[in-house]
C-alpha positions in Angstrom: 0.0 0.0 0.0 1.7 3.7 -1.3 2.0 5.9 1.2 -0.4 9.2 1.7 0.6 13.0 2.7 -1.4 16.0 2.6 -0.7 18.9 0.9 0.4 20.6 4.0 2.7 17.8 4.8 4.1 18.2 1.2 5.0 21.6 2.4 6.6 20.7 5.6 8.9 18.8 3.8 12.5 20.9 3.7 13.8 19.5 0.7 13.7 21.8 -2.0 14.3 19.2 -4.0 10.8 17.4 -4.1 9.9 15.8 -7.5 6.0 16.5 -7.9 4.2 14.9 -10.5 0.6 16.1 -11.5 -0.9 13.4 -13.4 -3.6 15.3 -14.5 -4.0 16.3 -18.5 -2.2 18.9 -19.8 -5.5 21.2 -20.2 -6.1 20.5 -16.5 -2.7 21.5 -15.3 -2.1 24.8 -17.4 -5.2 26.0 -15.1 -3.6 25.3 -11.9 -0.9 23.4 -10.5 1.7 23.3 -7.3 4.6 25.1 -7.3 7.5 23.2 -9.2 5.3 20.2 -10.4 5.7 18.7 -13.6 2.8 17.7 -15.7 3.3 13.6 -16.9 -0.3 12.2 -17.9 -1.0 9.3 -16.2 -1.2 7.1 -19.5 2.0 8.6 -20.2 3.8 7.5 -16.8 2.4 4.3 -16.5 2.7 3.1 -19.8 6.7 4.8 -20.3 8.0 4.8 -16.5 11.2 4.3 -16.7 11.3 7.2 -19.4 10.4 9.4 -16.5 11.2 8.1 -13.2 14.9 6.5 -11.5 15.0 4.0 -8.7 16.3 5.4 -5.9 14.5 8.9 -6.0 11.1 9.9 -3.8 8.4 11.4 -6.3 4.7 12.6 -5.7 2.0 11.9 -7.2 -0.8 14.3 -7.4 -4.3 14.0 -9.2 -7.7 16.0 -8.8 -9.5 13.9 -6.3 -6.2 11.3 -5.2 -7.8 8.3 -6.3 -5.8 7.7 -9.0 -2.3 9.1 -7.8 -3.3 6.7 -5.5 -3.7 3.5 -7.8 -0.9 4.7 -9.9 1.4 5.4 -6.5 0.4 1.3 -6.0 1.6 0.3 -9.3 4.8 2.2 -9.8 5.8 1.3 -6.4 5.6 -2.5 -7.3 7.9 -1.7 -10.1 10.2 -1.0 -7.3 9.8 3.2 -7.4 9.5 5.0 -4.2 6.2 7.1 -5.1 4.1 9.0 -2.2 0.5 9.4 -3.7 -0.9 13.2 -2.5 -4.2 12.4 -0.4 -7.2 14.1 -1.9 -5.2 15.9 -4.7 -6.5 19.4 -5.5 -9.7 18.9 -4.0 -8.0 19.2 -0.6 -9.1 22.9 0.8 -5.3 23.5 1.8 -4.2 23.4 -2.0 -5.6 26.8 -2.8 -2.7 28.1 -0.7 -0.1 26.5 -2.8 -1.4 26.4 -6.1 -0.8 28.7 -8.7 
């Protein structure tokens, strides 16, 4: 089972270095998106992972409802990735503060 963080958790997190992956379509992240994510489609990352992703390196996942960073957080991490799936994506009230 992937493991979960809120947005404001995501925050916390010191490390400027925090890969964020919005799996949302393109149309749906040029409205919004967090600060320093990178827009991979989910048919693009699970179909192509290891065109996008390294063993060895933490990503988050991110959707608009977190159901299906969630799933996809599940399979990728059987592939052996370390993915942490972003509970509730952007319909969590705290993402308005982040968001651009």
């Amino acid at each position: 089972m992937p493991e979960t963080i809120t947005i404001n958790q995501l925050n916390a997190i010191k490390n400027q270095n925090k890969f964020i992956i919005d799996i949302r379509t393109p149309l749906e992240f040029s409205s919004y998106h967090l600060p320093g994510a990178v827009n991979i489609p989910y048919d693009l990352l699970m179909t192509y992972p290891d065109s996008y992703l390294k063993q060895g390196v933490t990503y988050y996942l991110i959707c608009a409802h977190g159901s299906v960073s969630f799933r996809a957080a599940a399979i990728l991490e059987s592939y052996g990735y370390n993915i942490i799936s972003i509970q509730d994506g952007y319909t969590a009230t705290e993402f308005r503060c982040y968001c651009w």
